[in-house]
GUBA-796356 format. One line per field, with one value per residue (C-alpha): residue number from 1; residue in three letters; x, y, z. Coordinates in nm, 4 decimals, m for minus. Layout:
nr: (NUM;...)
rest: (ala;...)
x: (X;...)
y: (Y;...)
z: (Z;...)
REM end
This chain:
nr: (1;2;3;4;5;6;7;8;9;10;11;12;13;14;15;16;17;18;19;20;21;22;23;24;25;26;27;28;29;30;31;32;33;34;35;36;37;38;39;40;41;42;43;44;45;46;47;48;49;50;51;52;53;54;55;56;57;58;59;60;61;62;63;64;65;66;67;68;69;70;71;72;73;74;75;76;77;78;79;80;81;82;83;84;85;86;87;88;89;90;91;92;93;94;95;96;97;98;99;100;101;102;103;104;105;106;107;108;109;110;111;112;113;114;115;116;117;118;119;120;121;122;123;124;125;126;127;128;129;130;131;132;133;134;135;136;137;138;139;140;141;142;143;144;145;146;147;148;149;150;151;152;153;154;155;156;157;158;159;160;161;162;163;164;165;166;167;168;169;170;171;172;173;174;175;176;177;178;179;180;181;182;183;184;185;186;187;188;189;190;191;192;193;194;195;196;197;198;199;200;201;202;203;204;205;206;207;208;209;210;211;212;213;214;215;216;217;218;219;220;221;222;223;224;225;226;227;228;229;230;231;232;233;234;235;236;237;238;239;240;241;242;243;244;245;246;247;248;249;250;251;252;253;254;255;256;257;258;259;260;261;262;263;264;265;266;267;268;269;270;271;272;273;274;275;276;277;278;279;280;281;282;283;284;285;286;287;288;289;290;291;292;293;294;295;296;297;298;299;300;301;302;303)
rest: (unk;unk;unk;unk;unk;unk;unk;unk;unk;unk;unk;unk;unk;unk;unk;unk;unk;unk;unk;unk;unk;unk;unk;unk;unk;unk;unk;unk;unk;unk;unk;unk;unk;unk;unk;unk;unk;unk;unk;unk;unk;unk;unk;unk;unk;unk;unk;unk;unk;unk;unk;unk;unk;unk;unk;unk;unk;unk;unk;unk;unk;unk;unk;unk;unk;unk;unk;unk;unk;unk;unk;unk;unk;unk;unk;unk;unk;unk;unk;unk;unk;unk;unk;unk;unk;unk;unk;unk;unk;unk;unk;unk;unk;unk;unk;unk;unk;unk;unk;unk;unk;unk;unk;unk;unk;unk;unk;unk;unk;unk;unk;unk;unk;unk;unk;unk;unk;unk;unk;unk;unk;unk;unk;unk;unk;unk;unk;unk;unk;unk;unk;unk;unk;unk;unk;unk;unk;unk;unk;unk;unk;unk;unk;unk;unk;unk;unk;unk;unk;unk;unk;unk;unk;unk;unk;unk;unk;unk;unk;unk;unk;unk;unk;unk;unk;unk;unk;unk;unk;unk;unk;unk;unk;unk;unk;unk;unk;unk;unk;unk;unk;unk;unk;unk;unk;unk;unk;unk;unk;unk;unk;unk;unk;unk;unk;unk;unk;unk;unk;unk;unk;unk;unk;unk;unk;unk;unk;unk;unk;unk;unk;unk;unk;unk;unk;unk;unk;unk;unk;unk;unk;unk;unk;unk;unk;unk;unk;unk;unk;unk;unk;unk;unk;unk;unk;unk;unk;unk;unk;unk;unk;unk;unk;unk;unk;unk;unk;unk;unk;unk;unk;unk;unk;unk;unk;unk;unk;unk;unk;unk;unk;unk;unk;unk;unk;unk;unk;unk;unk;unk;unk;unk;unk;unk;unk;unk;unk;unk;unk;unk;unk;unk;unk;unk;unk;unk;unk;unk;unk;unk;unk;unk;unk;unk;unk;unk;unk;unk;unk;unk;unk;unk;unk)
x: (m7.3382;m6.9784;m6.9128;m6.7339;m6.7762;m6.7707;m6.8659;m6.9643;m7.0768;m7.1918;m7.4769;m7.7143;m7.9374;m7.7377;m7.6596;m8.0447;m8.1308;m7.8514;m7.9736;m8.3274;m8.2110;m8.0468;m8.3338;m8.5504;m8.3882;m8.4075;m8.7503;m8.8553;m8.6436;m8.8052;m9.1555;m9.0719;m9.0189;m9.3365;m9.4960;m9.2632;m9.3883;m9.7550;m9.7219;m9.5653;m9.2402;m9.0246;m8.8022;m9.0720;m9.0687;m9.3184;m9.5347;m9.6099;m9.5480;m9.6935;m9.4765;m9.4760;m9.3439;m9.2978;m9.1508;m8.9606;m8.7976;m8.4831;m8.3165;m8.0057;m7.8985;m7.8827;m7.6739;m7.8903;m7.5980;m7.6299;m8.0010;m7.9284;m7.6378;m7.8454;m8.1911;m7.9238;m7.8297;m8.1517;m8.2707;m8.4441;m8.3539;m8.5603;m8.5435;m8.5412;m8.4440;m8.4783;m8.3728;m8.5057;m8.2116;m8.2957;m8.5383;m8.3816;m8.6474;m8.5960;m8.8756;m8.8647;m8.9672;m8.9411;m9.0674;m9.3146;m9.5701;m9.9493;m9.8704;m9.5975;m9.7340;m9.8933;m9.5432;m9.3065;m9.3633;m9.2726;m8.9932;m8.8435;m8.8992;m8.7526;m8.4463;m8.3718;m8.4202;m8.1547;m7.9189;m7.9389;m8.0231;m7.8192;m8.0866;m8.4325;m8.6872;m9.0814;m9.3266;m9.4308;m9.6325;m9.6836;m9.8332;m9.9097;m9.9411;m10.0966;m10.0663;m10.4403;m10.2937;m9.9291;m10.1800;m10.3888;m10.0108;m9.8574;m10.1879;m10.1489;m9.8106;m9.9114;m10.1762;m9.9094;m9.6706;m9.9469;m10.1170;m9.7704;m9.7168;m10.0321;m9.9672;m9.6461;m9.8208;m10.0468;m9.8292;m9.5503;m9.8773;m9.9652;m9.6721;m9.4945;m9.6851;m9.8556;m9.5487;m9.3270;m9.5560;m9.5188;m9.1324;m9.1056;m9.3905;m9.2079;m8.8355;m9.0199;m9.1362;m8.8287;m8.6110;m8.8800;m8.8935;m8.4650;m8.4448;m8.7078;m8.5538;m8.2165;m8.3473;m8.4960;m8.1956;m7.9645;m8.2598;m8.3080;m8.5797;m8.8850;m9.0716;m9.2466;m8.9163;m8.7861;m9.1265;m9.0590;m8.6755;m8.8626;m9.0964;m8.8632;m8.6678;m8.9484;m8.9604;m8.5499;m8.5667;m8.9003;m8.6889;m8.4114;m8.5786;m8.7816;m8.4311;m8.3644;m8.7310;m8.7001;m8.3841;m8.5174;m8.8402;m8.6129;m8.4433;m8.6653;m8.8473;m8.5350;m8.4162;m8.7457;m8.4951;m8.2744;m8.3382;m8.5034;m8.2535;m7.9775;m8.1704;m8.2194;m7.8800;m7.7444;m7.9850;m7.8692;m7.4743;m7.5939;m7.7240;m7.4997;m7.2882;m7.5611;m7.6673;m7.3682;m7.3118;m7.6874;m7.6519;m7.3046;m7.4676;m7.7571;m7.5134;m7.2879;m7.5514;m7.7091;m7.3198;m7.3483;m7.6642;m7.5131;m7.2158;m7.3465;m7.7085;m7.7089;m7.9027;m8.2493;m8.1918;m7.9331;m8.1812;m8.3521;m7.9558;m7.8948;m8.2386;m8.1271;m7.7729;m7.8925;m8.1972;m7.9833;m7.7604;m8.0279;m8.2590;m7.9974;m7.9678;m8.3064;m8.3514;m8.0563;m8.1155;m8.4312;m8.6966;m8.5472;m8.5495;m8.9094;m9.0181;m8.8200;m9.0152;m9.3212;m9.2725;m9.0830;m8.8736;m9.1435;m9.0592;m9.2555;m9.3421;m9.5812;m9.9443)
y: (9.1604;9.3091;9.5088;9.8621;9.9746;9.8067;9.8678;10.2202;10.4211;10.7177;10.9677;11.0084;11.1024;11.3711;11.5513;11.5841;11.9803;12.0310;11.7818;11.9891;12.2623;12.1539;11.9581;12.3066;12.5096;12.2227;12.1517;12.5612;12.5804;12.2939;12.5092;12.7495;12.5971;12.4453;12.8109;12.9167;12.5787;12.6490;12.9876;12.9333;13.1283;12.8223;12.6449;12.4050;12.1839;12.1491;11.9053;12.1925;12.5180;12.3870;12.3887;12.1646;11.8213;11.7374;11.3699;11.3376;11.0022;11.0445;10.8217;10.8026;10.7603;11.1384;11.2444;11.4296;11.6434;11.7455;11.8351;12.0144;12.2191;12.2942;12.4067;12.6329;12.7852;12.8461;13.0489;12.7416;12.7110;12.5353;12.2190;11.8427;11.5541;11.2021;10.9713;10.5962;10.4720;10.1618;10.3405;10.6586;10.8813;11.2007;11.3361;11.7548;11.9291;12.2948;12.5663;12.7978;13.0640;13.0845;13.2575;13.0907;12.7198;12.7513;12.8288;12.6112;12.2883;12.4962;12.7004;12.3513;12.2008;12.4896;12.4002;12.1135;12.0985;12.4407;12.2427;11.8973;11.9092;11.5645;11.3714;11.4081;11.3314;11.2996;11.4164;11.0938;11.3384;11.7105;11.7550;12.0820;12.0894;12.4207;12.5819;12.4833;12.0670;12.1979;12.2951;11.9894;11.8050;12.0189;11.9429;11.5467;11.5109;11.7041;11.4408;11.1907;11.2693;11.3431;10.9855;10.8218;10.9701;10.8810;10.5213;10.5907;10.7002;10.3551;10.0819;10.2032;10.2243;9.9042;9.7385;9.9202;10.1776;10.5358;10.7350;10.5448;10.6069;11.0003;10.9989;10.7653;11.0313;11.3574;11.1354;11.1161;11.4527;11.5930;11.4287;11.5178;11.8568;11.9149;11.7170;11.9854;12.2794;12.2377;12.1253;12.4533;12.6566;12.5072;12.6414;12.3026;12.2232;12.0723;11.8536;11.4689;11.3233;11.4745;11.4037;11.0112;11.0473;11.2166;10.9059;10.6577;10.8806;10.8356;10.4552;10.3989;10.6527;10.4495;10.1185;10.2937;10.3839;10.1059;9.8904;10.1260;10.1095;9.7127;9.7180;9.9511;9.7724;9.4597;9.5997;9.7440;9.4471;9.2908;9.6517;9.7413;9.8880;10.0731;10.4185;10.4185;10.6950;10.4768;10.1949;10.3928;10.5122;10.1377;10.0144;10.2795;10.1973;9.7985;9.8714;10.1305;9.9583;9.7993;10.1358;10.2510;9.9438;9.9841;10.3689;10.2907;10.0487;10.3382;10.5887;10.3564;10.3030;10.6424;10.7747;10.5287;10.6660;11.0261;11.0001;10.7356;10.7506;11.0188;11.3907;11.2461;11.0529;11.3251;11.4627;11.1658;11.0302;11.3738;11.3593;11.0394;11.0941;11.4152;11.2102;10.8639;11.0981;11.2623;10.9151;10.8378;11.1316;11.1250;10.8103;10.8134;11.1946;11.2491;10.9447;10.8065;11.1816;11.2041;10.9078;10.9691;11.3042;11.1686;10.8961;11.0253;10.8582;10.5449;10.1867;10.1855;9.8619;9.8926;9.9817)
z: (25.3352;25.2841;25.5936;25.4743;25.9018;26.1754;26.5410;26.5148;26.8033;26.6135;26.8041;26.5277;26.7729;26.9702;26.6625;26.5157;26.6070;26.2974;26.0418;26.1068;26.0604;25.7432;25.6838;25.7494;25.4925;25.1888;25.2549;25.2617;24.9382;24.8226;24.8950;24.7288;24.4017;24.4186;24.4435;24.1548;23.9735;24.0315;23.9162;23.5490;23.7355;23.7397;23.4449;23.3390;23.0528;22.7596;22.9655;23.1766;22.9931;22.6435;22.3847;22.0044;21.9478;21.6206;21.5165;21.2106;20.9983;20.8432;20.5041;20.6951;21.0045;21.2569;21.5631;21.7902;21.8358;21.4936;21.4959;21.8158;21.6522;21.3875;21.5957;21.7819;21.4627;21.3770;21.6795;21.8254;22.1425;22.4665;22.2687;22.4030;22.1658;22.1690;21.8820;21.7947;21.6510;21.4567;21.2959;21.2136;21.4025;21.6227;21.8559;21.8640;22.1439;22.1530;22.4479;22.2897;22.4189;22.3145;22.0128;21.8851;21.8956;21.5569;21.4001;21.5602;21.3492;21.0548;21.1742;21.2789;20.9780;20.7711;20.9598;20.9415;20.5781;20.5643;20.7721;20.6780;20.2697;20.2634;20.4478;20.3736;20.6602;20.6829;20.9485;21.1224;21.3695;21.4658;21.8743;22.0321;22.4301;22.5099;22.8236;22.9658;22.9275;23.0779;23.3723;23.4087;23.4061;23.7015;23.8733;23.8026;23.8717;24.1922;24.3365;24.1777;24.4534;24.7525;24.6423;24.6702;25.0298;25.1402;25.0296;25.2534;25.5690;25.5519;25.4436;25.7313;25.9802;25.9361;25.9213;26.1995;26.4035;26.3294;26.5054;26.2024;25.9629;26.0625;26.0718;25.7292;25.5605;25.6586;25.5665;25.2126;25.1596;25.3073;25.0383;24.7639;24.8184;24.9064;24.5270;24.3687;24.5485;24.4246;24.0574;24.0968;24.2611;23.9639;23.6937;23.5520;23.3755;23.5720;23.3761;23.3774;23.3980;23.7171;23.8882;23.7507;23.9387;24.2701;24.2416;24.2325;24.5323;24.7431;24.6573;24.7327;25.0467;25.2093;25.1259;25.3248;25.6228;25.6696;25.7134;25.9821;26.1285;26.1298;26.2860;26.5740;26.6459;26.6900;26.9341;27.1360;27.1672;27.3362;27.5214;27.7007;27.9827;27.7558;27.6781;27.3305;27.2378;27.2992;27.1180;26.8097;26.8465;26.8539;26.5614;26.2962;26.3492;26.3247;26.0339;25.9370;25.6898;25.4936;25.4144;25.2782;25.0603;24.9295;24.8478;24.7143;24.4768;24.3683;24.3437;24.0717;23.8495;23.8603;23.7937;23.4725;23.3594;23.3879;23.2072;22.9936;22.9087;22.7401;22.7080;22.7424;23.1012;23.1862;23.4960;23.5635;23.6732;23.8295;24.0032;24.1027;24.2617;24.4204;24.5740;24.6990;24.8901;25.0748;25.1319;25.2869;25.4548;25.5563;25.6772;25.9688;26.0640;26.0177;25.9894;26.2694;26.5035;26.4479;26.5372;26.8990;26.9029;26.7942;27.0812;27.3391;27.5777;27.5838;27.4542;27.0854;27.0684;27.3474;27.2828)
REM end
């Protein structure tokens, strides 16, 4: 692969009491906007606050910016759109409390047709998430993201050893919860999408870290005499440049996505750059440090 550095000499190692520290405070802010998530506190989205999504086909072709625009206009606000182009349909999904879910569909409705009286539109469908199914969703996505780090923890045992699994598992939930936490610092809106981006996070971060794990265990089964420090050390500048090049590559087509994929992917993209940078992250200052904890100073390969 292209080599962007060469012959590095970098102490990953040496410097790992400050990436935990970092790594402390993203994963207690991470924490705590799981508490504020559980507890209705946070910025969720309709799949977990309840809310009304109506669907609606237009004559002529519509700009979501226009429907948006005109929602705005209306009072409407806490509103996600997504349009089907070749078939002149727009999905409506609007925020609403207990109360309110029974009017929403109409107020929406009485909208559009004030704003738009050039196109005429039918109701294709009318869905209303109440708060008891945004609920049962928080709780789903929740054993979503424990079942996918428990697949973690096994795969990486067997294929390596259980002190990798440990450092690859808390690499994982380290980069999952620093991506929630700042979602939730910035007041974006948590919903289904995000937890698909901190899904496919985990996926890129574990594909991360086990390079670095493979490169290790190769080396150590060549270095018994070496200090494994020094061995871990070595590996992670070996394989050093790859990682770049890889994360370079994410980081391209997540930049695409965000400046070109429009409003519907716009935080699955920003999920997504936030997330590469700190699998990366993850996987040379902290995957790595906690499987020399885990381990200590004893060749890993051994059993």
């Amino acid at each position: 692969m292209l080599e962007l550095i060469k012959n590095t000499n970098i102490d990953f190692m040496g410097k790992r009491v400050i990436a935990f520290v970092i790594s402390g405070i993203l994963s207690v802010l991470g924490i705590v906007a799981i508490v504020q998530v559980a507890t209705g506190r946070a910025n969720l989205g309709i799949d977990f606050a309840g809310g009304t999504a109506i669907q609606l086909k237009f004559e002529k072709p519509v700009e979501l910016h226009a429907i948006r625009k005109a929602l705005e206009e209306g009072g409407i606000k806490d509103v996600d759109l997504q349009d089907f182009p070749a078939i002149n349909k727009v999905l409506i999904r609007v925020k609403k409390t207990e109360q309110q879910l029974g009017q929403a569909s109409d107020a929406i409705t009485a909208v559009i047709t004030q704003k738009l009286p050039d196109n005429k539109y039918v109701i294709d469908s009318t869905m209303v998430i109440g708060p008891k199914v945004g609920g049962r969703l928080r709780a789903d996505a929740a054993k979503a993201v424990a079942l996918a780090t428990l697949g973690i923890l096994i795969y990486v045992a067997i294929r390596f050893k259980f002190n990798f699994a440990v450092g690859a598992t808390i690499a994982t939930l380290h980069d999952v919860l620093a991506v929630l936490g700042i979602f939730y610092l910035m007041g974006r809106e948590i919903n289904l999408i995000l937890i698909t981006a901190l899904l496919t996070v985990a996926g890129y971060s574990l594909t991360d870290t086990v390079v670095v794990f493979d490169r290790i265990r190769e080396n150590l089964k060549v270095r018994l005499k070496d200090p494994v420090e020094k061995v871990m050390n070595d590996s992670i500048n070996e394989v050093l440049s790859r990682t770049i090049v890889t994360s370079m590559t994410v980081l391209l087509s997540s930049l695409a996505l965000f400046f070109f994929g429009g409003e519907v992917i716009h935080d699955f993209s920003l999920a997504m750059l936030i997330g590469v940078a700190i699998g990366t992250y993850s996987s040379i200052f902290v995957a790595s440090p906690v499987v020399l904890l885990w381990g200590g100073n004893k060749p890993l390969t051994k059993k």
